[in-house]
N, C-alpha and C positions, 0 to 999 in steps of 0.2 A: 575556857578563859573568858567569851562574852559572857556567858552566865555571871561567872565571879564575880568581874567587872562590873557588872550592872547591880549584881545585889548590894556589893561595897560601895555603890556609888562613884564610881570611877566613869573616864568616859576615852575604854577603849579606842584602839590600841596606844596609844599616845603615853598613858601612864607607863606602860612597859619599857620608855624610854628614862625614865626617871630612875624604876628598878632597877634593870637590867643595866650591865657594862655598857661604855660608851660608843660607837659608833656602831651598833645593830640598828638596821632600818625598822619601821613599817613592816615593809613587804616581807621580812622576814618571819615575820610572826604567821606569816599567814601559809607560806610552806618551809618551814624550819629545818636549814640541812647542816646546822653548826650545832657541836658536840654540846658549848657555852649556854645557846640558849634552851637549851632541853632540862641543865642542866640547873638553870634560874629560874626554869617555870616550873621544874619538880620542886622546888625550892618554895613557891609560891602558892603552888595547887598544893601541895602533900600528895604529888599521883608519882608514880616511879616514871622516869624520863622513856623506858620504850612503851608505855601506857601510853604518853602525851605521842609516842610517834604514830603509836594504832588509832593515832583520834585524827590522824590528818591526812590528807590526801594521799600520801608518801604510799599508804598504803594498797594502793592500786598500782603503785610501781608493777608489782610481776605482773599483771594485767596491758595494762597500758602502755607499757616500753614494747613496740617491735622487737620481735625476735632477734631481727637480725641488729639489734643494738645490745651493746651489754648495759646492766642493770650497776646503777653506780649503790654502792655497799657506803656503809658508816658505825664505826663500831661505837655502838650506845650501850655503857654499864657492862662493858666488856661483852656485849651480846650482839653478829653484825644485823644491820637492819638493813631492808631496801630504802632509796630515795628517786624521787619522781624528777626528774628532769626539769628546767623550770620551762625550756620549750617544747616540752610534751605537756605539761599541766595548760600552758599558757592554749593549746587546742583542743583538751581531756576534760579539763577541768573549769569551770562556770567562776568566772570573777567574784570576788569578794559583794560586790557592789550591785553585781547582777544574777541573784540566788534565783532560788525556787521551794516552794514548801507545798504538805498537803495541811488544807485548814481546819482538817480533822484531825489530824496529828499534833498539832499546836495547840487546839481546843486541848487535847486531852494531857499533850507535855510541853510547856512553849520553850522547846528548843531547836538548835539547826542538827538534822541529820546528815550524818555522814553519806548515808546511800543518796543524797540530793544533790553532791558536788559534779559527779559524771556529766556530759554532755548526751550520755547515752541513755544517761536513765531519767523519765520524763512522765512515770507511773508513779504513785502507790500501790502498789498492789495488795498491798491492805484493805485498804478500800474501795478500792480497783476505782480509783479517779484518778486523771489529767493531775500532773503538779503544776502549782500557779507563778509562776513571774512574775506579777503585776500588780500594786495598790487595785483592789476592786472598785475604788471610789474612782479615782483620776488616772491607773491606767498606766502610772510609771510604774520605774522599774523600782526591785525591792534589795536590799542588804541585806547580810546575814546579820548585822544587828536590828536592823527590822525585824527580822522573823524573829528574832530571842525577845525584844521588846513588844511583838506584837501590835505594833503600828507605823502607820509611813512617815515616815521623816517629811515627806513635803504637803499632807492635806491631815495628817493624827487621825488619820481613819483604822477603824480595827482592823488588823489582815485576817482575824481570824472570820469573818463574817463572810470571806470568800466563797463561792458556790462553784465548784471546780466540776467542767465535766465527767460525764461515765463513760469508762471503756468498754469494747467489746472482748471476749474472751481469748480471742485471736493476740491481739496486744497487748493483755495482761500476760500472756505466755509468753511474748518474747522479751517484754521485761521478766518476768521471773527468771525464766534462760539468764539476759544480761545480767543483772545483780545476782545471779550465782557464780556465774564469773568473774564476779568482782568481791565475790564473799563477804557480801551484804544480807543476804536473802540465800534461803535455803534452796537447795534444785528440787524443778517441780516434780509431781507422782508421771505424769499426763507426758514425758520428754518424747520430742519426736528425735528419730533415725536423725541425727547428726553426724557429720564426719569426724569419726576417732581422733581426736586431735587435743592439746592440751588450750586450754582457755588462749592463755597469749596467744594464741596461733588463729584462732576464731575469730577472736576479737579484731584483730590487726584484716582479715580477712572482711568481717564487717562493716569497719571504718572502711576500707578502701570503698568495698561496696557502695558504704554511704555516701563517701564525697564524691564518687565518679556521677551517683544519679542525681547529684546537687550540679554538677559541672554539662551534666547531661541533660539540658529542660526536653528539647523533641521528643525524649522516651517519656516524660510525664504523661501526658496522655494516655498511654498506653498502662498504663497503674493507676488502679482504681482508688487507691490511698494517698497519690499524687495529684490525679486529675486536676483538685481545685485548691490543691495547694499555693499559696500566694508566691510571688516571683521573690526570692529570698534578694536582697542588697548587698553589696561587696562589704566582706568585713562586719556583715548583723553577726550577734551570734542569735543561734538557732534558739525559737522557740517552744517549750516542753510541745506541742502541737506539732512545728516543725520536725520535732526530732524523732518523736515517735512515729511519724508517716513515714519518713526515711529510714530508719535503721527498723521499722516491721517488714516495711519494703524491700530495702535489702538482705534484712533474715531470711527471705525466703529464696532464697539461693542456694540457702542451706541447709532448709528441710528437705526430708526423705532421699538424702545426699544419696548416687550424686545426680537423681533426677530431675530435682528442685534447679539446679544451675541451669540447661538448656534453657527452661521454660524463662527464668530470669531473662539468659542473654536476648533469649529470641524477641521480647519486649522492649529489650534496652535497644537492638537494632534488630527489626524482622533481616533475616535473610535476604537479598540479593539488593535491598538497598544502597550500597554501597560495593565496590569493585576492589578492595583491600582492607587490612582489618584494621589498621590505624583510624580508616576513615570510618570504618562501621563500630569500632568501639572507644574509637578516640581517649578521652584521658583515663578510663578505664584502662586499655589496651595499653598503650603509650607509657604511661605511669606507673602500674601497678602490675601489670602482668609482662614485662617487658625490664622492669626495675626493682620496685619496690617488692617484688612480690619472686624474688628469685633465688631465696636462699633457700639453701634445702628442706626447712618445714614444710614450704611451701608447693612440695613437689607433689602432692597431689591435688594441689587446685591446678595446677599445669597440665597434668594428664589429662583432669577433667577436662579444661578447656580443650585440651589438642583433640579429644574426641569428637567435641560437640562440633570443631574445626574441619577435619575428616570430614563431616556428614554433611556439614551445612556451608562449607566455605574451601572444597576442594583444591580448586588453584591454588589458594593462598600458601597449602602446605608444600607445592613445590616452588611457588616463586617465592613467596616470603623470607628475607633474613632467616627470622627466627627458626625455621627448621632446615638449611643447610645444613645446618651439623647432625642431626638427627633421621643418619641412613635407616637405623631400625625402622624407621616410622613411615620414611619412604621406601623401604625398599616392601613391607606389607600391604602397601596403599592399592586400592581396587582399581585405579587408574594412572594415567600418564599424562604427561605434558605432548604435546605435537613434534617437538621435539626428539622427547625420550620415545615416542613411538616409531618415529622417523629411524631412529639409531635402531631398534629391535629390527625394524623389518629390512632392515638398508634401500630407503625407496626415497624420494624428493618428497620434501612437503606437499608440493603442488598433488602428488602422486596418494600422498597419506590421505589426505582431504578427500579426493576421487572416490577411494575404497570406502570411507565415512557416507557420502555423496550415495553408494551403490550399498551401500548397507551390510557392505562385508566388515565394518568397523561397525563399534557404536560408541558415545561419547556420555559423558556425565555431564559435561556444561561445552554450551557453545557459545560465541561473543554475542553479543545481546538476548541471552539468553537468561532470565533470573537475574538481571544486573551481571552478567558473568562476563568478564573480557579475553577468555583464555580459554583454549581448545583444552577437554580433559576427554582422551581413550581409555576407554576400559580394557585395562592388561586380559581379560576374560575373552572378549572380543578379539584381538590380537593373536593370543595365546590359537584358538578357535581356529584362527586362519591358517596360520603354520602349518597345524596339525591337518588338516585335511589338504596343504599342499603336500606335505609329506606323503602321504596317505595315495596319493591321485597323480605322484611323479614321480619317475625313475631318476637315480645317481649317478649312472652308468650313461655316457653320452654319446649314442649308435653318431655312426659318416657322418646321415643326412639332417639330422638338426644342427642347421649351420645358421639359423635364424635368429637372431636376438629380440630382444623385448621391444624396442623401439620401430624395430623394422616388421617384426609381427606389427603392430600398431598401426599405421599406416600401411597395411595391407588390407587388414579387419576393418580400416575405417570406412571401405563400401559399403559395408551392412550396422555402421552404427557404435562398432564395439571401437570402444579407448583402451589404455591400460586395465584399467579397473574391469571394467566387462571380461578381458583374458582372463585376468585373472580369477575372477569368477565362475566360467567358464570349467578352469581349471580345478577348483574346488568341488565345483558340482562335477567330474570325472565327464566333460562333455570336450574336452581338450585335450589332446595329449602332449605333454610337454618333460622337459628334462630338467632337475634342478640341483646340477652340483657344487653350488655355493650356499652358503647361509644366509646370503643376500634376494631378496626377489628379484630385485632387478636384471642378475643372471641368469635367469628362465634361457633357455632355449629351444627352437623350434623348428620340424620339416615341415618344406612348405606344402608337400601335397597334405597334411595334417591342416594346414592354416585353407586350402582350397575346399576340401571338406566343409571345413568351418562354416565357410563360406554360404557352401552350397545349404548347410543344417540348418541357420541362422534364416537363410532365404524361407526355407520348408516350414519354420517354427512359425511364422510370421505370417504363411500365404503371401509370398511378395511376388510380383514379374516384374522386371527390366522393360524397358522400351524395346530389346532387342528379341527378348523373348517372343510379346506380343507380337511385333511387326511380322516375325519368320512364321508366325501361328495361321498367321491371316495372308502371310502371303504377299506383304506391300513393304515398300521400304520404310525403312527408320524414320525417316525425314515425313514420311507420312502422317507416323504416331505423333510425329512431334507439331506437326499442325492439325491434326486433332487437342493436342492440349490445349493449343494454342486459342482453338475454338470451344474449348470447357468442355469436349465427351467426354473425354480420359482427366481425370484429377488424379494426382498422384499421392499416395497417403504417408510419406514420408520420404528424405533426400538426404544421403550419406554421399559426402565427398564428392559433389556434383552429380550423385547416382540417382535417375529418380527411379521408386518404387508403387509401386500399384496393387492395391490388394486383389488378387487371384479372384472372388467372388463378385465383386465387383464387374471386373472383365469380362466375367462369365456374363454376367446381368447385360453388359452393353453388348456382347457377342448375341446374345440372344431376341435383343430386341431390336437388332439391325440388318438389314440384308446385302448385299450386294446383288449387282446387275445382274448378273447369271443366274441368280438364285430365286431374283424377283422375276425374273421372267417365264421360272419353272411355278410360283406362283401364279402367274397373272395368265399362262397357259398360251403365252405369245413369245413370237421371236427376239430374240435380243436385241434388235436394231429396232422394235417396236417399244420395247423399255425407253430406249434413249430418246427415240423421239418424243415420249410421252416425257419425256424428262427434259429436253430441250423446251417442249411445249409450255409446260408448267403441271400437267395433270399428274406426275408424279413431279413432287419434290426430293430433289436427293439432300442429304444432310452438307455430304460432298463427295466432291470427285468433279470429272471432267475436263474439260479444257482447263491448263494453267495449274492443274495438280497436278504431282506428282503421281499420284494415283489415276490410272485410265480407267477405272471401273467406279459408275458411281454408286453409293452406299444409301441406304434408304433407311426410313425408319418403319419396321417391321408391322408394326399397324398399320400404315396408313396402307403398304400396299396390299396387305390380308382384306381391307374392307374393300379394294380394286377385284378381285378374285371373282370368275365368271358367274358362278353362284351368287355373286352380291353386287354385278352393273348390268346396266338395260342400255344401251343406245337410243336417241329419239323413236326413230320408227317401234323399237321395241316397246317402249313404254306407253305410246301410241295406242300400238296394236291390242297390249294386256287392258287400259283403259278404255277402249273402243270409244277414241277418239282420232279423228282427222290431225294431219300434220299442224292445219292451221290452228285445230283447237288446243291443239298441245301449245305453240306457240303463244298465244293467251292466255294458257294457263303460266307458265313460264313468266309473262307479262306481269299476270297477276300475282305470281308467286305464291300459285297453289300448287306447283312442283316445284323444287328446287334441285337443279344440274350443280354435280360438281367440277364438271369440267365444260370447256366450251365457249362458244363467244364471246366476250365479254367479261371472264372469268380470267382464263388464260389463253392464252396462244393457238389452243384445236379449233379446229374449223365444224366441230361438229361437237353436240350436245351429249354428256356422258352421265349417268345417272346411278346412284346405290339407293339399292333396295335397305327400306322400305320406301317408295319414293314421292308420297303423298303425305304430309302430315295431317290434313284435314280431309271428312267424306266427302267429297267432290258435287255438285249438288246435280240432279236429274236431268239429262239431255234430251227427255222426252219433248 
């Protein structure tokens, strides 16, 4: 009808108000859903009236209407036709006043195609260039009576002189896709693995796509066809530029279906960014997969998603709304909630946690874990447990397991073990216990089994008690404990005010220590000669003596080995082996070309005591 008009010299649409009956608008003409006016332009074209309906947008009705809307019908020439909604065109479809053309296509027929009205289609794939928007001269925007006239209404610059970018082959292919589903353009040779689904049903899938990654700038970045995409304005429509980034962008969602969807979501929000899925996919989520996207065509982009959900957003399938109703999917799921674990095993949270803690559990996500805020058990893990308490406990509940779980606990807490540790314990078949409930918590237990424990738990470890060592050595308790006190004994771990000391250790200080009796069978003198050398200073005890509780004083095993007859001299002896006079010894002394370790001045003996070898330097000539 612009063509006609302009050859006749008319000036569009405006004459049509003259023709045509009386109060038909404008806008009418531009998507025609009355029987009258089809029926005045077949009148005027000579084309048959559902010709004139194949020429106008109407024709993307089955494409463009949502599924879950119905398709308003119009019976034209007794034959029914689809019609396009005017609020579906008014977001589908490119304003009269704001077209798009390729300028090699108008070179060669200066008309407006129908494949240029979509908002989705933004190719020729003819000549595989960008379609143009814009006067090339000044950059406004163009008409579709521009493009049949072939100049701007505001600077009479040619449109046809336009130099429209080149595509890459990538984007010529998903327009070819889109204009086959709009049956504009033929389907390509080259189709990738798409989801079995009718056009309407893709499409509707696409757009959401599209407008969630328009509503979603943070994901730009992470698409390389977004990156430098300019920040779109409220209410622009999308530029052939703009549009092609976005609906290439979000075709791929839907290639090599349904693997292509992960890789999408995981761009539009990486995993653990976000702790709920409203927040991680927002109006994507919210809108589209929550609403818009909920009638039954749609049931396999739902599955899609709940999988990729499952894998990458476990909580969310047990706390989320949306799959409360959906037992199948939880009752398959490789984990649980802290809760629903808690219920399996019949134990306290606090208790669940513990077994997690000691690695008889293990978990999918833990709070702050991958953005995760929610404990998830592996039923695997669980399952695991049962089965080897079963396995490792009798049904049958003999006299003396009179013990319960709690009171074991606080029995076993001398050596370290909690709930969790019993129960382990009991798993590894190192416990014996009784389990005639389906609850763990109803363990029961003999104590001489729980004293065992005890004693094993001690054995595994090399531990002694204070009481041990004390009764070994023969001193009282109170003794060891002022040895701790003075740092011999360190104790290498303490359950329930129990200290413990590793076995090897004791050994090391047993061995490198003496006692009075023992030093004196070294030193080859009487025991009341020890103490006085110990009163004196020439032996140091580590302790003991007066104001100890221990009456025997304890030494440190070298120093009195190097006292040992074979290894001290007395003055006169040392004297005698140097064939020196007492006086010259004394000057040597003086000079400190002998050095005594015990003796005058030293400590407390009244007499000079010496180890061999007792000269550090060769003494020089007394001739």
């Amino acid at each position: 009808m612009r063509r006609l008009a302009t050859l006749n010299g008319y000036d569009p649409p405006g004459i049509m108000n003259s023709l045509c009956q009386k109060g038909i608008r404008n806008r009418h003409f531009v998507l025609p859903s009355q029987v009258t006016i089809y029926e005045q332009l077949a009148v005027l074209s000579k084309i048959e009236p559902v010709a004139l309906h194949a020429a106008t947008a109407h024709r993307f009705a089955g494409v463009l209407t949502p599924p879950e809307t119905t398709i308003d019908r119009l019976l034209l020439a007794g034959q029914p036709v689809s019609l396009l909604r005017r609020g579906i065109a008014a977001k589908q479809i490119r304003p009269e006043t704001a077209a798009q053309f390729c300028p090699h296509c108008s070179r060669e027929s200066p008309y407006h195609r129908l494949a240029w009205l979509p908002v989705s289609v933004s190719v020729c794939v003819e000549h595989r260039c960008l379609l143009v928007d814009a006067c090339p001269h000044c950059r406004r925007s163009v008409s579709i009576r521009a493009i049949v006239e072939q100049q701007c209404r505001w600077c009479q610059a040619d449109l046809a002189e336009a130099q429209p970018p080149v595509v890459d082959d990538q984007e010529v292919l998903v327009q070819q896709i889109i204009q086959s589903w709009l049956q504009v353009g033929p389907t390509p040779e080259n189709l990738p693995a798409l989801p079995a689904q009718p056009a309407r049903v893709l499409y509707r899938v696409l757009d959401g796509l599209r407008l969630s990654l328009m509503s979603h700038k943070p994901a730009w970045p992470r698409f390389d066809r977004l990156n430098s995409l300019p920040v779109l304005r409220k209410g622009q429509k999308l530029t052939p530029a703009q549009s092609l980034a976005l609906y290439t962008t979000a075709f791929a969602a839907l290639v090599n279906w349904p693997d292509g969807l992960p890789e999408f979501l995981s761009k539009f929000s990486p995993p653990g960014t976000a702790t709920t899925l409203a927040r991680s996919f927002q109006f994507l989520y919210t809108q589209w997969l929550q609403y818009r996207w909920q009638s039954p065509e749609f049931q396999f982009l739902q599955e899609a998603f709940d999988d990729y959900v499952v894998k990458h957003y476990p909580a969310s399938v047990l706390q989320a709304d949306r799959y409360r109703h959906k037992a199948d999917l939880i009752d398959h799921l490789p984990y649980t909630t802290l809760a629903g674990a808690r219920q399996q095993l019949g134990l306290s949270v606090d208790l669940v946690l513990a077994l997690v803690k000691a690695g008889l559990l293990t978990t999918t996500a833990e709070p702050g874990l991958k953005g995760s805020n929610h404990w998830l058990i592996s039923q695997q893990s669980i399952k695991g447990l049962l089965d080897r308490m079963k396995q490792n406990t009798t049904r049958v509940v003999p006299s003396e397991f009179t013990i319960d779980l709690p009171t074991a606990a606080r029995m076993l807490a001398v050596v370290g073990l909690n709930a969790a540790g019993i129960f382990a314990r009991i798993a590894e078949g190192r416990l014996h216990a009784c389990w005639p409930s389906s609850r763990l918590d109803k363990v029961l237990f003999a104590e001489a089994d729980l004293q065992a424990c005890i004693r094993q738990v001690q054995a595994e470890n090399h531990w002694l008690r204070r009481e041990e060592i004390a009764a070994r050595l023969g001193v009282k308790v109170t003794v060891i404990t002022k040895w701790i006190k003075a740092g011999l004994l360190t104790p290498v771990v303490t359950h329930a005010q129990t200290l413990y000391f590793d076995q090897d250790k004791v050994e090391d200080f047993l061995q490198g220590h003496v006692f009075s009796d023992e030093a004196a069978q070294i030193l080859e003198v009487g025991l009341e000669v020890v103490q006085k050398w110990a009163r004196q200073g020439r032996l140091r005890p580590v302790v003991g003596g007066e104001g100890d509780d221990c009456h025997r004083y304890l030494f440190r095993r070298e120093e009195v080995e190097r006292l040992r007859p074979a290894h001290r001299l007395t003055g006169p002896q040392l004297a005698q082996r140097l064939g020196l006079s007492r006086a010259q010894l004394w000057q040597w002394i003086k000079q400190e070309k002998v050095k005594p370790v015990s003796g005058p001045g030293i400590d407390g003996s009244r007499h000079y005591l010496f180890v061999l070898p007792p000269v550090e330097k060769t003494p020089p000539s007394t001739d």
